[in-house]
C-alpha positions in Angstrom: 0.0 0.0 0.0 1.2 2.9 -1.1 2.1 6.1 1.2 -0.3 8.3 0.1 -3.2 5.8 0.3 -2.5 5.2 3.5 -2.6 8.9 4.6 -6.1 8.9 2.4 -7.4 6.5 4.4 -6.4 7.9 7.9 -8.0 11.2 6.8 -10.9 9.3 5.6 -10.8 7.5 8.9 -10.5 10.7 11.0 -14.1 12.2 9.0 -15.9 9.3 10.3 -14.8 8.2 13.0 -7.7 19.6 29.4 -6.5 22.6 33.9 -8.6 24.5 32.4 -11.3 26.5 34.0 -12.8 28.8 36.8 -14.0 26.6 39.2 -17.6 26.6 38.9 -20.1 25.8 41.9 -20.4 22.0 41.4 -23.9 20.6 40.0 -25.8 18.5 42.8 -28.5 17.5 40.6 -29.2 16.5 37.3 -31.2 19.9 37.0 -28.6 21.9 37.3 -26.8 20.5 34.1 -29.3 20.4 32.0 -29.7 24.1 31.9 -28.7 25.9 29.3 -28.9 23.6 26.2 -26.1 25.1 24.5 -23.3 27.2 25.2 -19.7 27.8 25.0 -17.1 26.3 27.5 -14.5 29.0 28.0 -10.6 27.4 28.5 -7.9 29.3 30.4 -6.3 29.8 26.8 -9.1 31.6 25.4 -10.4 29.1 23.2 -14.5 28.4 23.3 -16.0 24.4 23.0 -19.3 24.7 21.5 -21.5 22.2 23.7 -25.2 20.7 23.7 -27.0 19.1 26.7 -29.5 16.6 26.2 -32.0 14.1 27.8 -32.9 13.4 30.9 -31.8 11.1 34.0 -30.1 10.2 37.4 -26.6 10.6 35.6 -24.4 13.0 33.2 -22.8 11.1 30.3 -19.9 13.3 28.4 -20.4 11.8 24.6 -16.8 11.8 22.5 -16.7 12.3 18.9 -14.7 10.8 16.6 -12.4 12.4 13.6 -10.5 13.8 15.2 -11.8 16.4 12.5 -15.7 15.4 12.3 -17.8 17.3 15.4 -20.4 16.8 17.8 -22.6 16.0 14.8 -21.4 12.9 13.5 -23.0 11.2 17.0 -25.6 13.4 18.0 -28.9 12.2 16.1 -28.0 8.3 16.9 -27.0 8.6 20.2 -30.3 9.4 20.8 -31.7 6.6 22.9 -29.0 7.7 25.7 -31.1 11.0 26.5 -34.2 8.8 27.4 -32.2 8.1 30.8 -29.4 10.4 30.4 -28.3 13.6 30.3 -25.9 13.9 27.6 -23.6 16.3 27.3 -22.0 16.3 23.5 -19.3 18.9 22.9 -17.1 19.7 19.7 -13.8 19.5 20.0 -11.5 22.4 18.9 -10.9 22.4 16.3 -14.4 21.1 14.7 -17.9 22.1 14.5 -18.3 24.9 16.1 -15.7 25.2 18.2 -12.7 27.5 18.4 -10.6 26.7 15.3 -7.5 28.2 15.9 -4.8 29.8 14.0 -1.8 28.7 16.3 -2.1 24.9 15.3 0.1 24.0 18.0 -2.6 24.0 20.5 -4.4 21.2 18.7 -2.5 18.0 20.0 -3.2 15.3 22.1 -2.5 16.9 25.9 -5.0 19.8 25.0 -7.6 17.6 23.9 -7.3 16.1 27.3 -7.3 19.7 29.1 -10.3 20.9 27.0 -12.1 17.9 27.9 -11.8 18.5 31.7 -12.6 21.5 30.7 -15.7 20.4 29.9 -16.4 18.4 32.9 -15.5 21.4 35.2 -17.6 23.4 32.9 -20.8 21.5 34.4 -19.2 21.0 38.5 -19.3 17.2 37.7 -17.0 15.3 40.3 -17.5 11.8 38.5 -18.1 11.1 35.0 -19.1 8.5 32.7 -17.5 8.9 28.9 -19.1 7.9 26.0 -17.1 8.0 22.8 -17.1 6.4 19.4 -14.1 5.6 16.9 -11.3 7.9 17.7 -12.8 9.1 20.4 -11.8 6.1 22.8 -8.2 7.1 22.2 -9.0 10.7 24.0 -11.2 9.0 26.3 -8.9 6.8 27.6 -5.8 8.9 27.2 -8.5 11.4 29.5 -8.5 8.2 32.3 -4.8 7.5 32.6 -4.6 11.4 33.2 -7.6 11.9 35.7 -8.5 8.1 37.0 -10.0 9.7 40.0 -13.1 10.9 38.2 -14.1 8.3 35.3 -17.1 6.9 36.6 -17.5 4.0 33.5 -16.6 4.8 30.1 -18.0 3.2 26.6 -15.8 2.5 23.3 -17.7 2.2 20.3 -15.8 1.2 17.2 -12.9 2.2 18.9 -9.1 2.5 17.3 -6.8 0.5 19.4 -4.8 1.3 22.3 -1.6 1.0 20.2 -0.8 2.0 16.4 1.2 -0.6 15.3 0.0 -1.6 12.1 -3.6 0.0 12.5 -3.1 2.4 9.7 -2.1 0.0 6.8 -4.6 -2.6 8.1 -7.3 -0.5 7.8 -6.5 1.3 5.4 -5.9 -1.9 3.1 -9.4 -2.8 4.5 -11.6 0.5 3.6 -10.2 0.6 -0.3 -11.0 -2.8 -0.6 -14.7 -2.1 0.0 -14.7 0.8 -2.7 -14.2 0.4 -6.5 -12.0 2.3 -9.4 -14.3 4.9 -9.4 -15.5 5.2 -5.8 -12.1 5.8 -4.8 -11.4 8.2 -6.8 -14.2 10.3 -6.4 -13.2 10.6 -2.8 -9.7 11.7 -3.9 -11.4 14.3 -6.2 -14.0 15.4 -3.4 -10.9 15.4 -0.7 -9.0 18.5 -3.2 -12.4 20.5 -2.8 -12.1 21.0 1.3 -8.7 22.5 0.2 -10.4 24.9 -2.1 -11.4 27.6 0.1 -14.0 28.9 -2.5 -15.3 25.3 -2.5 -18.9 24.5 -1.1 -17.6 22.7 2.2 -21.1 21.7 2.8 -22.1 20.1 -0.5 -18.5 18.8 -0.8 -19.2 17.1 3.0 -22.3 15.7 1.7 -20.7 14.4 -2.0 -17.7 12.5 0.3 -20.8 11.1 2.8 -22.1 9.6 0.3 -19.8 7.4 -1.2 -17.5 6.9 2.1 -20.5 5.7 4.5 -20.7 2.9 3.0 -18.0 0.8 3.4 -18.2 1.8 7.1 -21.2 -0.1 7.3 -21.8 -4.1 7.4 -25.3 -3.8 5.7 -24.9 -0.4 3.6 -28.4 -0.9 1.8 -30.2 -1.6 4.8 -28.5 0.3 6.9 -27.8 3.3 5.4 -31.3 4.8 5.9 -31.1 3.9 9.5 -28.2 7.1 10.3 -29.9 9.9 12.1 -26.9 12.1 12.8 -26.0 14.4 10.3 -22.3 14.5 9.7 -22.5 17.7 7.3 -24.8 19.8 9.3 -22.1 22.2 11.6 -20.5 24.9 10.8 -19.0 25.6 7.3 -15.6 26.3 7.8 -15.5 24.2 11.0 -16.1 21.1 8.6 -13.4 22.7 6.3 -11.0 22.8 9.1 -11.7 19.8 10.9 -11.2 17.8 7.9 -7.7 19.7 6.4 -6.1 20.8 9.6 -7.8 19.2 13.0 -7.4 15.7 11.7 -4.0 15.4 10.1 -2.3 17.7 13.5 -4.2 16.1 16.4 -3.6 12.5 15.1 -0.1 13.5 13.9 0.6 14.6 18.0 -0.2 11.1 19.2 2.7 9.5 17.4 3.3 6.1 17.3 1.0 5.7 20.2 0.4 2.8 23.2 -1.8 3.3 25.9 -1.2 -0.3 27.2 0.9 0.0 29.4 -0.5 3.0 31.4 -4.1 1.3 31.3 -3.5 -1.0 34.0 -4.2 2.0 36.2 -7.7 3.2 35.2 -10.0 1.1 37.0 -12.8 2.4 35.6 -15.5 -0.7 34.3 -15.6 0.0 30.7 -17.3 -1.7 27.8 -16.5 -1.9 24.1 -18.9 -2.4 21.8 -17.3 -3.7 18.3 -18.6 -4.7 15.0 -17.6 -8.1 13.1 -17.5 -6.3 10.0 -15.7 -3.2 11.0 -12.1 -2.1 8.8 -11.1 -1.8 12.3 -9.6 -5.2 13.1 -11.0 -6.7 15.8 -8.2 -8.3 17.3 -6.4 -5.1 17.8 -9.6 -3.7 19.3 -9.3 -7.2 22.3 -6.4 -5.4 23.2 -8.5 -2.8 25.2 -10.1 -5.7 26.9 -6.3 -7.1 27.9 -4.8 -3.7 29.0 -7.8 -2.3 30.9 -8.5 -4.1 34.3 -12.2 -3.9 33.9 -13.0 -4.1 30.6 -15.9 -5.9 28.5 -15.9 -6.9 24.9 -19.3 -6.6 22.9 -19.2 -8.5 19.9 -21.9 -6.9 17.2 -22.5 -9.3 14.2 -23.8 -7.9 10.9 -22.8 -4.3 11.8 -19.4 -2.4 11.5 -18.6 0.9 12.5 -22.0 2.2 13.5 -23.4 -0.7 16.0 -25.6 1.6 17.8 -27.1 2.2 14.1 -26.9 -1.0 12.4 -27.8 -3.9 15.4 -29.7 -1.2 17.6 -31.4 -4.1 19.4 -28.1 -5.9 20.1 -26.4 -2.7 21.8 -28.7 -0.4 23.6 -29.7 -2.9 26.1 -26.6 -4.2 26.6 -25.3 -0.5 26.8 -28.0 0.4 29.5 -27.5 -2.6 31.8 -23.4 -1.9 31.4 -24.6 1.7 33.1 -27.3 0.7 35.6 -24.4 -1.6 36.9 -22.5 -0.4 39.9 -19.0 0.2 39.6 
C-alpha cells in the first residue's frame, strides 16, 4: 500500500470516525446540568467548546466524537436513545464544528484535547463522569482516564481505534479501499482537493464524500444506510473545512506512534467496548483494550461495523444500559 493511500485513508478514517477552568459551583442535581442547552465552555487559553445538553436522568454522560476532524454531529442524532435516561452532554472538540478553530495549530495536540475535555467536565461541576465515545474518540477518552482516573465513573468504546498504532493504519487502510471500487475511490480523492479549495462548497462537498465513504463503514450499507440519524455535514461551514484539512492530520499527527497499554493497568474504571464483526477496524487489535484495561468488557456486534448503535440497535442499547445501571 502505497504512502499516500494510507494517509487517504487515515483522513478518511479521521471524517468518520484539558487545567482549564474557573471553578464553577459544582452541579448537585441533574437539574442543574441540564440548563442551558447550548453554550460555549471558555478554556484558560481563550479558546471556546461549543456544547449541547441533552436528555434526561439520574446521571451526566460526556459523549466523545470521533475524527479527530468530524464534530459533535457525526453522534448526536444516533445517540439518541441515551437522552431517554441520560443527560448527555455532546461537545465539539477544537478544532471542529463549532468550536474555536485556531490559527496557532500548535494548541491542537493530544495533551489539549485532554485539558479541553476536563474543561468540559469542570464546565458542568461534575466530580464523576461516565464517557461515552465512538471511533477515535476512545483514544482521548482513555488517554482522559490514565490522566484523571479519579473521576471516570464507567466509560463506553464504540468502534474504537486500538490502544496502540502498530500496524492500524495499513490494516485499515488496506481494508476501507478494498470495500470501494476504481471509481469510488477516486471520487473521494477528487471530493478530498475540494475542502482544500477555500471557494469550495464545504457543505455540498461534505455531503458528496458522505455519500460514497459511508458505506464501506457499514456491514449492511443498503439496509443500513437509511437507519443514520446524525447528520455528519450539518455544523458549521468552515468548521467542517477545518476539521477535515487541519484538526485531523495535526491532532492525530501529536499522538505518534501511540500505546496506551501500558498506562491502562491504572484506570480502574468498568468499561465496555462495543465492536462490529464487519468493522475495517480489526477486531483483534480492538481485544487489546479488553487485555490492557482491568475492567474491561468486549461486545461482539455481528452484521454491523462501524455504527453498532445504528446497524444492530437491538443488540447494543440494552446491553449499553444494563453496562450503566451496573454499579461500579
Amino acid at each position: 500500500m502505497t504512502r499516500s493511500a494510507v494517509q487517504v485513508t487515515a483522513r478518511a478514517f479521521g471524517a468518520v470516525a484539558m487545567l482549564v477552568l474557573a471553578a464553577c459551583a459544582p452541579a448537585t442535581s441533574l437539574e442543574r446540568v441540564a440548563a442551558p442547552r447550548e453554550g460555549f465552555v471558555p478554556t484558560v487559553d481563550g479558546a471556546r467548546l461549543y456544547y449541547r445538553v441533552v436528555g434526561a436522568g439520574r446521571d451526566t454522560l460526556i459523549a466523545i466524537h470521533g475524527g479527530p476532524g468530524v464534530d459533535l454531529e457525526s453522534i448526536a442524532g444516533d445517540l439518541q436513545p441515551l437522552t431517554a435516561r441520560h443527560v448527555v452532554v455532546f461537545y465539539d472538540q477544537r478544532g471542529t464544528g463549532r468550536s474555536t478553530l485556531p490559527t496557532d495549530t500548535t494548541t491542537l495536540n493530544a495533551a489539549q484535547q485532554v485539558l479541553d475535555l476536563d474543561a468540559v467536565r469542570r464546565h458542568f461541576g461534575l466530580a464523576k463522569v461516565t464517557l461515552v465515545a465512538h471511533s477515535y474518540g476512545p483514544l482521548l477518552a482513555a488517554t482522559y482516564a490514565i490522566a484523571h482516573p479519579d473521576v471516570v465513573r464507567r466509560m463506553v468504546f464504540f468502534g474504537p481505534v486500538p490502544p496502540r498504532r502498530g500496524d492500524f493504519w495499513t490494516r485499515f487502510g488496506y481494508s476501507m479501499l478494498t470495500r470501494l471500487d476504481t471509481a469510488q475511490r477516486a471520487a473521494l480523492s477528487s471530493i478530498n482537493t475540494r475542502f482544500s479549495d477555500p471557494s469550495a462548497d464545504a457543505r455540498a462537498a461534505c455531503r458528496d464524500y458522505w455519500a460514497i465513504a459511508m458505506r464501506p463503514r457499514l456491514a449492511e450499507p443498503d439496509r443500513t444506510l437509511p437507519l443514520i440519524r446524525s447528520d455528519l455535514c450539518a455544523s458549521d461551514a468552515a468548521g467542517i473545512r477545518y476539521g477535515l484539512t487541519t484538526t485531523n492530520r495535526v491532532v492525530m499527527a501529536s499522538y505518534g506512534d501511540w500505546d496506551l497499554r501500558p498506562a491502562l493497568a491504572t484506570v480502574t474504571a468498568p468499561t465496555l467496548i462495543v465492536h462490529g464483526e464487519e468493522e475495517s477496524i480489526p477486531m483483534e487489535l480492538v481485544q487489546e483494550w479488553t487485555t490492557a484495561l482491568p475492567h474491561a468488557t468486549l461486545l461482539r456486534v455481528p452484521r454491523a461495523a462501524h455504527f453498532t448503535y445504528a446497524e444492530r440497535p437491538e443488540i447494543v442499547w440494552p446491553a449499553v444500559e444494563r453496562f450503566l445501571a451496573s454499579n461500579p
